[in-house]
Backbone as XML, in Angstrom:
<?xml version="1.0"?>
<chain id="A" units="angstrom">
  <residue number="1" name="UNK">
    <atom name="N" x="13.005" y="2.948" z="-14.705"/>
    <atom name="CA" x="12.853" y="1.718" z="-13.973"/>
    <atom name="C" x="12.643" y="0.532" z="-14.916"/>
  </residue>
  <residue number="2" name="UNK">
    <atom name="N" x="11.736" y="1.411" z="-16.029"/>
    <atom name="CA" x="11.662" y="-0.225" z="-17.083"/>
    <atom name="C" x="13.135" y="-0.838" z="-17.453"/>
  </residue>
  <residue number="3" name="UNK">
    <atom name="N" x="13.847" y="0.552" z="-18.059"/>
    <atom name="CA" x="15.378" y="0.181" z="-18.136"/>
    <atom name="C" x="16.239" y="-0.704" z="-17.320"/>
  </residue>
  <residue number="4" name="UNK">
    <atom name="N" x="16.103" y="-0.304" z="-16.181"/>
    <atom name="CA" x="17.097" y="-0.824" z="-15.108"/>
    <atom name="C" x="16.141" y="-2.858" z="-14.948"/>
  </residue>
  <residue number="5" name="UNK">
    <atom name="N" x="15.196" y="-2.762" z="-15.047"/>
    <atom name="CA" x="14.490" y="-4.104" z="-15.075"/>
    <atom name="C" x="15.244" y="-4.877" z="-16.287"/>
  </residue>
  <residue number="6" name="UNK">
    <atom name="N" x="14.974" y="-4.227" z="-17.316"/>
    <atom name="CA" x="15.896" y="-4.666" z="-18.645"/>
    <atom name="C" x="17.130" y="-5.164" z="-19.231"/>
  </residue>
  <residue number="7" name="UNK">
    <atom name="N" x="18.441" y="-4.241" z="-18.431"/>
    <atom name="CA" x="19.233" y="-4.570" z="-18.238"/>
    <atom name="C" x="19.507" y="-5.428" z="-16.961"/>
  </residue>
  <residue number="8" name="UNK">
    <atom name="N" x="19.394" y="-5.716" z="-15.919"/>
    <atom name="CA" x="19.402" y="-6.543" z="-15.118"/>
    <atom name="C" x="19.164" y="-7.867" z="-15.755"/>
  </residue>
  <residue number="9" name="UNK">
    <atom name="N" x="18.145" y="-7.936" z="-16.709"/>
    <atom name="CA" x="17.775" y="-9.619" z="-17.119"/>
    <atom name="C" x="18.748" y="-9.969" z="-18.401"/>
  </residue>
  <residue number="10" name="UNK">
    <atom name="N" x="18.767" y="-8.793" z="-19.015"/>
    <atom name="CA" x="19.904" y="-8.676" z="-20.415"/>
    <atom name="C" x="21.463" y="-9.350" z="-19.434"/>
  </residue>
  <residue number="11" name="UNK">
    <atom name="N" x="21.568" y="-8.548" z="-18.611"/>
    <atom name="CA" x="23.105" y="-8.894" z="-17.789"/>
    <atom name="C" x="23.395" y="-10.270" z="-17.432"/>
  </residue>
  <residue number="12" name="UNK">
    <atom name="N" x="21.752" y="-11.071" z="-17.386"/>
    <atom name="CA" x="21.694" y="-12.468" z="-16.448"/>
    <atom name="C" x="22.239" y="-12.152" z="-15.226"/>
  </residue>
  <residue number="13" name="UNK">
    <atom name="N" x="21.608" y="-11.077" z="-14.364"/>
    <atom name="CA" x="22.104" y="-11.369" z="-13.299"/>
    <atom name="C" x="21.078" y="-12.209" z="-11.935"/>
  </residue>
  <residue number="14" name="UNK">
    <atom name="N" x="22.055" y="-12.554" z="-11.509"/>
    <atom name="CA" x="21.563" y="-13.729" z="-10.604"/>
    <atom name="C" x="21.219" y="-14.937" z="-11.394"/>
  </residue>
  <residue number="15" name="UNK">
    <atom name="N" x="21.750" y="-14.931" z="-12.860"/>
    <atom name="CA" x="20.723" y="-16.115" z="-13.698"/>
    <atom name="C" x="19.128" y="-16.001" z="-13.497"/>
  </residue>
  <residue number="16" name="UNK">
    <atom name="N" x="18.590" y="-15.066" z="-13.906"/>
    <atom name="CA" x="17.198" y="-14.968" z="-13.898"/>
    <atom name="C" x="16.584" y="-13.661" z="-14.904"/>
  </residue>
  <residue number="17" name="UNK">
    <atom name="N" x="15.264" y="-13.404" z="-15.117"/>
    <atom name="CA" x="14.495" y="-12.698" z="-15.788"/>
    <atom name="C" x="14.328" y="-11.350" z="-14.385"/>
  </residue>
  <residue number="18" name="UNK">
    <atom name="N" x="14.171" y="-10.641" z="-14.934"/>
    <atom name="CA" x="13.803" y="-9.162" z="-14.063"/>
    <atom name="C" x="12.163" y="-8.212" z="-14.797"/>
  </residue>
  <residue number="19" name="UNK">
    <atom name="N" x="11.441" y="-8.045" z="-13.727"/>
    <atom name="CA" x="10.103" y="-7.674" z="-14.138"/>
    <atom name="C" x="9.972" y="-6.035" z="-13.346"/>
  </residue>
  <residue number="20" name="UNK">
    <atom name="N" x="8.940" y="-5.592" z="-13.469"/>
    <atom name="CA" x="8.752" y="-4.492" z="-12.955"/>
    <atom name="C" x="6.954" y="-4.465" z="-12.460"/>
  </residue>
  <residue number="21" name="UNK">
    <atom name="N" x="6.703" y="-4.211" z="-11.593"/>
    <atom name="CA" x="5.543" y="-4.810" z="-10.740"/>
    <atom name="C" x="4.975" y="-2.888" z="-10.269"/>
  </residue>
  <residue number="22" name="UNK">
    <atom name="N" x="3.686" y="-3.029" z="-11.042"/>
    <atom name="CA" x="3.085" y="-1.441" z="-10.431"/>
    <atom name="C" x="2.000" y="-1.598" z="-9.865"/>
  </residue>
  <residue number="23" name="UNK">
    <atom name="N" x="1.876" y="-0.541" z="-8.857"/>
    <atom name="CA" x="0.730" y="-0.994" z="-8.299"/>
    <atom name="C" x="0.308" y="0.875" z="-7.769"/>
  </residue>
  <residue number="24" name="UNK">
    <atom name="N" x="-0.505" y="1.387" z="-6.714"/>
    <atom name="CA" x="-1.046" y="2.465" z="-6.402"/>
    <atom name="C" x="0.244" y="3.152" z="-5.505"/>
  </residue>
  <residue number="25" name="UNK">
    <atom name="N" x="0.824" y="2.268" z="-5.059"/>
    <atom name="CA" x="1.773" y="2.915" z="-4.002"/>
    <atom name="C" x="3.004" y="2.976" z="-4.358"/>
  </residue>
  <residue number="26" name="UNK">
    <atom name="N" x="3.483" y="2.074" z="-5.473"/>
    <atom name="CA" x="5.164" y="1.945" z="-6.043"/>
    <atom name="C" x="5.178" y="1.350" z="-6.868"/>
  </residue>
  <residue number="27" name="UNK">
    <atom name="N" x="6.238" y="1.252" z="-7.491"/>
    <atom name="CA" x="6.848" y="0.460" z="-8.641"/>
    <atom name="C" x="7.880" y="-0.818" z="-7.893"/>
  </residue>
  <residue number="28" name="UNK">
    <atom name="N" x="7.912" y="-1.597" z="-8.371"/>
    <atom name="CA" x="8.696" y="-2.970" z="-7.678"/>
    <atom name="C" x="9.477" y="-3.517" z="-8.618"/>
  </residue>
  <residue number="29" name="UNK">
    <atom name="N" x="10.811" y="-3.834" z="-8.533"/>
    <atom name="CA" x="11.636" y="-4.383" z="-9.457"/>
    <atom name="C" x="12.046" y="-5.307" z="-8.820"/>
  </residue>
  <residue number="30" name="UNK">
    <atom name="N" x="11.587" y="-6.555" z="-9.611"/>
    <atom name="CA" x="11.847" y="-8.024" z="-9.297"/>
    <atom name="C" x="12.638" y="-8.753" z="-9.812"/>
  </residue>
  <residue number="31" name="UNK">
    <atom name="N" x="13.109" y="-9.984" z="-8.752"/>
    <atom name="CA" x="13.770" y="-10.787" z="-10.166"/>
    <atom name="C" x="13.033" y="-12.044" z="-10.168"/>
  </residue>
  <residue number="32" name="UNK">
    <atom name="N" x="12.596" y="-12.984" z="-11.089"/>
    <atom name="CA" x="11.541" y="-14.186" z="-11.113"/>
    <atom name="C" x="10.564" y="-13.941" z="-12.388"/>
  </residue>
  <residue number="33" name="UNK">
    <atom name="N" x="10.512" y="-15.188" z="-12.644"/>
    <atom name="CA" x="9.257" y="-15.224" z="-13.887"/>
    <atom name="C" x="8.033" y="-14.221" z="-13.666"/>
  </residue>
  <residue number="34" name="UNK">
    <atom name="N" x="7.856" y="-14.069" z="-12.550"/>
    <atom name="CA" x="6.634" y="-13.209" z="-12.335"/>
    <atom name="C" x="6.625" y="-12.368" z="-11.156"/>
  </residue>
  <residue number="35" name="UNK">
    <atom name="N" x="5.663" y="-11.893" z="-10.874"/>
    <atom name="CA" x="5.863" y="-11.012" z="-9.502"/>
    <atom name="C" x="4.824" y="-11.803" z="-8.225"/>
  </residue>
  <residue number="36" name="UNK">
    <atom name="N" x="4.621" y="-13.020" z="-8.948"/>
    <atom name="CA" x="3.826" y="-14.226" z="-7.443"/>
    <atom name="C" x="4.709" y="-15.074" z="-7.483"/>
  </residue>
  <residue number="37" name="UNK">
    <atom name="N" x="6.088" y="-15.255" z="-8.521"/>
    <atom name="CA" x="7.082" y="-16.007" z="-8.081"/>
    <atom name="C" x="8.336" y="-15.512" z="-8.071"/>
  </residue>
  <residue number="38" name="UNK">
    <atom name="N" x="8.276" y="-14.068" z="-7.293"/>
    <atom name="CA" x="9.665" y="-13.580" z="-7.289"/>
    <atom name="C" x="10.745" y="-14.078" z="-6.176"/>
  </residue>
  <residue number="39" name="UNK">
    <atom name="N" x="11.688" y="-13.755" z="-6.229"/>
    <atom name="CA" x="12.534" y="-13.411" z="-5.034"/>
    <atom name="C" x="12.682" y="-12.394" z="-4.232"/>
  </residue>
  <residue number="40" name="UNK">
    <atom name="N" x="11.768" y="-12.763" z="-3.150"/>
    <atom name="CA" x="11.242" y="-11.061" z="-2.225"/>
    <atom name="C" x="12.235" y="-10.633" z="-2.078"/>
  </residue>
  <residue number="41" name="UNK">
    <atom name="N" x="13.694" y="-11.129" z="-1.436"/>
    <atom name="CA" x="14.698" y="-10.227" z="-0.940"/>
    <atom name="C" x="15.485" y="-9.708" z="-1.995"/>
  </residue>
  <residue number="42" name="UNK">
    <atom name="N" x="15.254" y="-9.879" z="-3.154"/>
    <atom name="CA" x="15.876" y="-8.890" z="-4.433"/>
    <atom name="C" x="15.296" y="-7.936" z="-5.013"/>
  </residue>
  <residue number="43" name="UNK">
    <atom name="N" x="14.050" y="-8.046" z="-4.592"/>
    <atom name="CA" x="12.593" y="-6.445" z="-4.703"/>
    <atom name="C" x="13.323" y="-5.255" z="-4.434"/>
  </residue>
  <residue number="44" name="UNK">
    <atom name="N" x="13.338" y="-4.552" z="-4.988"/>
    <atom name="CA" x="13.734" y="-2.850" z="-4.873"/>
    <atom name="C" x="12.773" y="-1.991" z="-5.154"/>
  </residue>
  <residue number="45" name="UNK">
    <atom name="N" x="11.799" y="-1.248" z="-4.191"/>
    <atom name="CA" x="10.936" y="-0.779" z="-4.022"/>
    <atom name="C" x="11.466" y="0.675" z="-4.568"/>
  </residue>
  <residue number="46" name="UNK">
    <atom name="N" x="10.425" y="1.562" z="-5.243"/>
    <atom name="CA" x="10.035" y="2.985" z="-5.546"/>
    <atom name="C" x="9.482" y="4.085" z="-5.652"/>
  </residue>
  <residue number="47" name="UNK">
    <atom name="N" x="8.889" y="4.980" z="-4.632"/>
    <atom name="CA" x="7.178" y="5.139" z="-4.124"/>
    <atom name="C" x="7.203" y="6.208" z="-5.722"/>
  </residue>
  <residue number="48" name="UNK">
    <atom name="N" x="6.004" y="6.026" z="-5.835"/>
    <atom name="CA" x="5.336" y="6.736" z="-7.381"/>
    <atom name="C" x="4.282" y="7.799" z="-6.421"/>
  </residue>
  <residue number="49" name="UNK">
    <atom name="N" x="3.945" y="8.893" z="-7.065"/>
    <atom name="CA" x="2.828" y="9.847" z="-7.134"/>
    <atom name="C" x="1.931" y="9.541" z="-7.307"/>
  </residue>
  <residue number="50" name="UNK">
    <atom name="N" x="1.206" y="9.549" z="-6.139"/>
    <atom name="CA" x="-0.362" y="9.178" z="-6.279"/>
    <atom name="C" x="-1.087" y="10.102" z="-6.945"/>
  </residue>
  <residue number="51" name="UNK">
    <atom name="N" x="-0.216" y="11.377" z="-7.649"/>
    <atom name="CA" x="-1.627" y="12.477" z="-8.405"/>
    <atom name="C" x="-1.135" y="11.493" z="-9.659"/>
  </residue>
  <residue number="52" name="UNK">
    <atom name="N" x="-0.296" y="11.016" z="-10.074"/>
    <atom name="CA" x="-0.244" y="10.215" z="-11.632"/>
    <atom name="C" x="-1.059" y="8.700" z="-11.713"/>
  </residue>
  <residue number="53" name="UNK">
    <atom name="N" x="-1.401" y="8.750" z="-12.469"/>
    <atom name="CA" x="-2.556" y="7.599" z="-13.318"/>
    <atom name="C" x="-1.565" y="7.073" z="-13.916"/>
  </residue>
  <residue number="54" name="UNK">
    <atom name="N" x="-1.295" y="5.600" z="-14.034"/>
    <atom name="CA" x="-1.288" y="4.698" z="-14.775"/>
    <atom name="C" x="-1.717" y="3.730" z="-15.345"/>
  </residue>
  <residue number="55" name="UNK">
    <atom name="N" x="-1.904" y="3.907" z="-16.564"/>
    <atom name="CA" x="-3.209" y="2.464" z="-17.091"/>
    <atom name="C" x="-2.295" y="1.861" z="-17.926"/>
  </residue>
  <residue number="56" name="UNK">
    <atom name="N" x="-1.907" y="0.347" z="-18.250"/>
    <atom name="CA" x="-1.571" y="-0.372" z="-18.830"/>
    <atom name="C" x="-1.378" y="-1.378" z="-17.984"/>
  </residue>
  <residue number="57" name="UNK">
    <atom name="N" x="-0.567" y="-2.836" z="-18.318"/>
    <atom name="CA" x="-0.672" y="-3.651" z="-17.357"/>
    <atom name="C" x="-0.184" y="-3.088" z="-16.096"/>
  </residue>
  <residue number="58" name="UNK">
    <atom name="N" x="0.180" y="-4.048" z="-14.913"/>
    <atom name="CA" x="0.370" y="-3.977" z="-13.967"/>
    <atom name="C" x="2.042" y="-4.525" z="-13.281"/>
  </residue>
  <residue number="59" name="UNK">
    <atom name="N" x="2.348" y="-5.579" z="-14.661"/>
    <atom name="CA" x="3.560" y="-6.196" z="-14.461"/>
    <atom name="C" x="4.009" y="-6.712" z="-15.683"/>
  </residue>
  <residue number="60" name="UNK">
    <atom name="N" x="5.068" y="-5.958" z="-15.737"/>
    <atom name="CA" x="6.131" y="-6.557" z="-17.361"/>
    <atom name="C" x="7.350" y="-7.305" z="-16.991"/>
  </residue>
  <residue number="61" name="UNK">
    <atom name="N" x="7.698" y="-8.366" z="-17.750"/>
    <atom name="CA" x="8.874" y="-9.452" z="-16.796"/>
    <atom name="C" x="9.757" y="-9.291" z="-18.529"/>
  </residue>
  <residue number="62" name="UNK">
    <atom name="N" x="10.870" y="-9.348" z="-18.134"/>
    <atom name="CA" x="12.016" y="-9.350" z="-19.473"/>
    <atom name="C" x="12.641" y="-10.550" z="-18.947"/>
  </residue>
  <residue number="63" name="UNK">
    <atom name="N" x="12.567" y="-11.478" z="-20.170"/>
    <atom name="CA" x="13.407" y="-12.409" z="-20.810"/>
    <atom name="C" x="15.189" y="-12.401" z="-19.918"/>
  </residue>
  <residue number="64" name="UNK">
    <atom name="N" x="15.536" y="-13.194" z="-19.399"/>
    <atom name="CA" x="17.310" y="-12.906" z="-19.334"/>
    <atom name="C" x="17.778" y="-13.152" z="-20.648"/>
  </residue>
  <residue number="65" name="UNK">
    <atom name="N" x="18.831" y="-12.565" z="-20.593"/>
    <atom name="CA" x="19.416" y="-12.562" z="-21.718"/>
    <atom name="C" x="19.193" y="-11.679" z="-23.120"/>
  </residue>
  <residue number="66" name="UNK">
    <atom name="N" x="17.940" y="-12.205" z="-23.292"/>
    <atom name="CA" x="17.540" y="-11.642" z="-24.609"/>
    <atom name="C" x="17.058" y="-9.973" z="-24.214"/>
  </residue>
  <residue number="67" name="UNK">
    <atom name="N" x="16.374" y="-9.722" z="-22.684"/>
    <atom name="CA" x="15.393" y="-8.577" z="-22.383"/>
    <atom name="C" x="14.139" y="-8.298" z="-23.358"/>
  </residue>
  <residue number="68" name="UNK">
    <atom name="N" x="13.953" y="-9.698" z="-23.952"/>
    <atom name="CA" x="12.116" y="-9.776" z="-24.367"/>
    <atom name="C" x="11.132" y="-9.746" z="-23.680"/>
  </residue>
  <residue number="69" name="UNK">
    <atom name="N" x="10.025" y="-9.140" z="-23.815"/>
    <atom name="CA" x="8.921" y="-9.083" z="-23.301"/>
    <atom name="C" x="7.945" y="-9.295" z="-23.890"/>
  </residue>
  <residue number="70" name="UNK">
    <atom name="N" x="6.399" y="-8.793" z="-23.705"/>
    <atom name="CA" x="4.968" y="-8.773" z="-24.347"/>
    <atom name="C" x="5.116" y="-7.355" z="-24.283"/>
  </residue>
  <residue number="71" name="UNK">
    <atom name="N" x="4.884" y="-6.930" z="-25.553"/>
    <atom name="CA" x="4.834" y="-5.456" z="-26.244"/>
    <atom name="C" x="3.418" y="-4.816" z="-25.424"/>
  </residue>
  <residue number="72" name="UNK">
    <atom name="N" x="4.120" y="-3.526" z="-24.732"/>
    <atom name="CA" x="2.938" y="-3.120" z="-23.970"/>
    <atom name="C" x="2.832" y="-1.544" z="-24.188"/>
  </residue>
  <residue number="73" name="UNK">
    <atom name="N" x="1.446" y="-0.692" z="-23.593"/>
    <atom name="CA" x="1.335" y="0.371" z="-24.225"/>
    <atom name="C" x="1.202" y="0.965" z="-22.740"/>
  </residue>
  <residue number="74" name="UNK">
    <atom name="N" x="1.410" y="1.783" z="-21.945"/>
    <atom name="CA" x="1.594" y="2.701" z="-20.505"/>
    <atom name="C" x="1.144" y="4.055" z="-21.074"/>
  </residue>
  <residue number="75" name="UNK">
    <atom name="N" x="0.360" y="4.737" z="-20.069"/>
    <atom name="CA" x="-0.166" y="5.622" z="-20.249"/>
    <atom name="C" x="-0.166" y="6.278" z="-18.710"/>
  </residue>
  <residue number="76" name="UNK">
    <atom name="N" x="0.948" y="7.876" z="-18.368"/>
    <atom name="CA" x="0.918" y="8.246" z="-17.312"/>
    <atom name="C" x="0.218" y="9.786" z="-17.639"/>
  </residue>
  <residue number="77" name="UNK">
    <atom name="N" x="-0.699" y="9.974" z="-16.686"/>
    <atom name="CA" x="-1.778" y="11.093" z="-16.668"/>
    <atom name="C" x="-1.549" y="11.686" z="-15.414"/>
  </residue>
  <residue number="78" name="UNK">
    <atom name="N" x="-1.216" y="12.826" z="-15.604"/>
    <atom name="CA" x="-1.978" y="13.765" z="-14.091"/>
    <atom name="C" x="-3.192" y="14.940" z="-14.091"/>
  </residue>
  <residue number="79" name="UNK">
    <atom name="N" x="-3.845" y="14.462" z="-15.165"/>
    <atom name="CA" x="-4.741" y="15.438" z="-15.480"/>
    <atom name="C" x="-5.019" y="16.259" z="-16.164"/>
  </residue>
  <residue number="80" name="UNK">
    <atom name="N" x="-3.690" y="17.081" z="-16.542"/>
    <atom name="CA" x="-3.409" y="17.938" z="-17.279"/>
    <atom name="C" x="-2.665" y="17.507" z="-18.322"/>
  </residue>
  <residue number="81" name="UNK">
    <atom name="N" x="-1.729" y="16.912" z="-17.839"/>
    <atom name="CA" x="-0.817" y="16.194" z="-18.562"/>
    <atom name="C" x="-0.418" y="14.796" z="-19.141"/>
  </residue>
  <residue number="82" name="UNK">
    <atom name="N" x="-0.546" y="14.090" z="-20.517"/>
    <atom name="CA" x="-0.624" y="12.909" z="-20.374"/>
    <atom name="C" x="0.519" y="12.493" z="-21.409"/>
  </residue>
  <residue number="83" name="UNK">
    <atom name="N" x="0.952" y="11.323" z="-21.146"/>
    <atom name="CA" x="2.653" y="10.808" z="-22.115"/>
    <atom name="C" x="1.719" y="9.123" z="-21.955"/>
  </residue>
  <residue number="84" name="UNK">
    <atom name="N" x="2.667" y="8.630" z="-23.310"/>
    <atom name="CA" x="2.507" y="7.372" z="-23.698"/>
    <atom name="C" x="3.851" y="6.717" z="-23.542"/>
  </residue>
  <residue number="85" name="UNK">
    <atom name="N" x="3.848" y="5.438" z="-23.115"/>
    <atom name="CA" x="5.400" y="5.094" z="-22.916"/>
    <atom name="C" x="5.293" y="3.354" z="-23.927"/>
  </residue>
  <residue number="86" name="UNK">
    <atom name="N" x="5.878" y="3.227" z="-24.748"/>
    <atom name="CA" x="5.792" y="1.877" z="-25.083"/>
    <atom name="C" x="7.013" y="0.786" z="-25.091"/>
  </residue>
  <residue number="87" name="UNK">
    <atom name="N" x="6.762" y="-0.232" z="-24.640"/>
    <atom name="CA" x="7.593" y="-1.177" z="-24.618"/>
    <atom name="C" x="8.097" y="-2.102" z="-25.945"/>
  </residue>
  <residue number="88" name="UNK">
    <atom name="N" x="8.441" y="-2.975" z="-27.207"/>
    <atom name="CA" x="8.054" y="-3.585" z="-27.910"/>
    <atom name="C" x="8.256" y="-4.729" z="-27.732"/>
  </residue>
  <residue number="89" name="UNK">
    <atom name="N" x="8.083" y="-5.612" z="-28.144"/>
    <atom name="CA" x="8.679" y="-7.390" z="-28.144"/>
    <atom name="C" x="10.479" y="-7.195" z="-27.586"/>
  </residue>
  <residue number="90" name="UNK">
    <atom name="N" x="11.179" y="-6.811" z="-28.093"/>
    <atom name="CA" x="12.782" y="-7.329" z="-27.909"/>
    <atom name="C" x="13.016" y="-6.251" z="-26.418"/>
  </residue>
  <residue number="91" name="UNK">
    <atom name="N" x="12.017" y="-5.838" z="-25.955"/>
    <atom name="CA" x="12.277" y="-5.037" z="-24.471"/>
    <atom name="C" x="12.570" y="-3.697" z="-24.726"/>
  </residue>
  <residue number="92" name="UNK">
    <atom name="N" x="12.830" y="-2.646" z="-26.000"/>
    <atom name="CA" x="13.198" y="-1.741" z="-26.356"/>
    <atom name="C" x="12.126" y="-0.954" z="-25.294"/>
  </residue>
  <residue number="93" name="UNK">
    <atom name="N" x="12.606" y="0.459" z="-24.446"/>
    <atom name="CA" x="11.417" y="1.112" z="-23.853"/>
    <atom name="C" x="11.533" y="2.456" z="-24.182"/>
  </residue>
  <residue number="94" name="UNK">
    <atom name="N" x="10.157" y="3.113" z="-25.117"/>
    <atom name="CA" x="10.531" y="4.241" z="-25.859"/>
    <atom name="C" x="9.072" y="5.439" z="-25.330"/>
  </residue>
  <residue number="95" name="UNK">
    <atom name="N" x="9.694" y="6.250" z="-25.670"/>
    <atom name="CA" x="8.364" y="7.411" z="-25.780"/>
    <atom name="C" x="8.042" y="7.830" z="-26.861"/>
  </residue>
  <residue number="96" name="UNK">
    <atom name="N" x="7.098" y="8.236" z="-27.786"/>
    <atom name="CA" x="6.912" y="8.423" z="-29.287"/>
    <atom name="C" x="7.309" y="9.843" z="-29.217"/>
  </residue>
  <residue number="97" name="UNK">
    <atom name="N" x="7.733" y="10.338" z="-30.441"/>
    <atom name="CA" x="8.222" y="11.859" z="-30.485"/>
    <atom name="C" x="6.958" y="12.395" z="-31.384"/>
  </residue>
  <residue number="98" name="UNK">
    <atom name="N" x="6.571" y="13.132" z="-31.048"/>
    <atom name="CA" x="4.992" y="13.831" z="-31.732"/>
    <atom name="C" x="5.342" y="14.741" z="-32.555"/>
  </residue>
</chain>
């Protein structure tokens, strides 16, 4: 989903930035500087697993064009199991290989 947020803003489509908006119940892919100034009817909703934990922000927005962001660190847990997902500055979205 970070991907598909990524390329969407890389593509310029609609002429705008594309973010990804998490919250307890879904993931939200927006298009707008932010997710309090999106364009509701371009939201594409995704229900997530409520046994998985996510801690890092709450909303990452990519750059059009470029697909820059603020370098962020995601952390999905189910208890047993935990993965790190990182974003960097130019929008790259990776998992570390251990």
């Amino acid at each position: 989903m970070f991907q598909l947020a990524r390329n969407l803003a890389m593509a310029n489509y609609n002429q705008s930035s594309f973010g990804i908006s998490i919250n307890s119940e879904n993931f939200v892919i927006f298009q707008g500087a932010s997710f309090a100034a999106r364009t509701v009817s371009q939201d594409r909703s995704f229900p997530r697993a409520q046994s998985v934990t996510i801690t890092g922000s709450n909303e990452l927005v990519f750059t059009q064009l470029s697909g820059a962001t603020a370098s962020s660190t995601f952390n999905l847990s189910d208890g047993r199991l935990s993965r790190d997902l990182y974003v960097n500055s130019e929008g790259l979205v990776y998992e570390p290989s251990y």
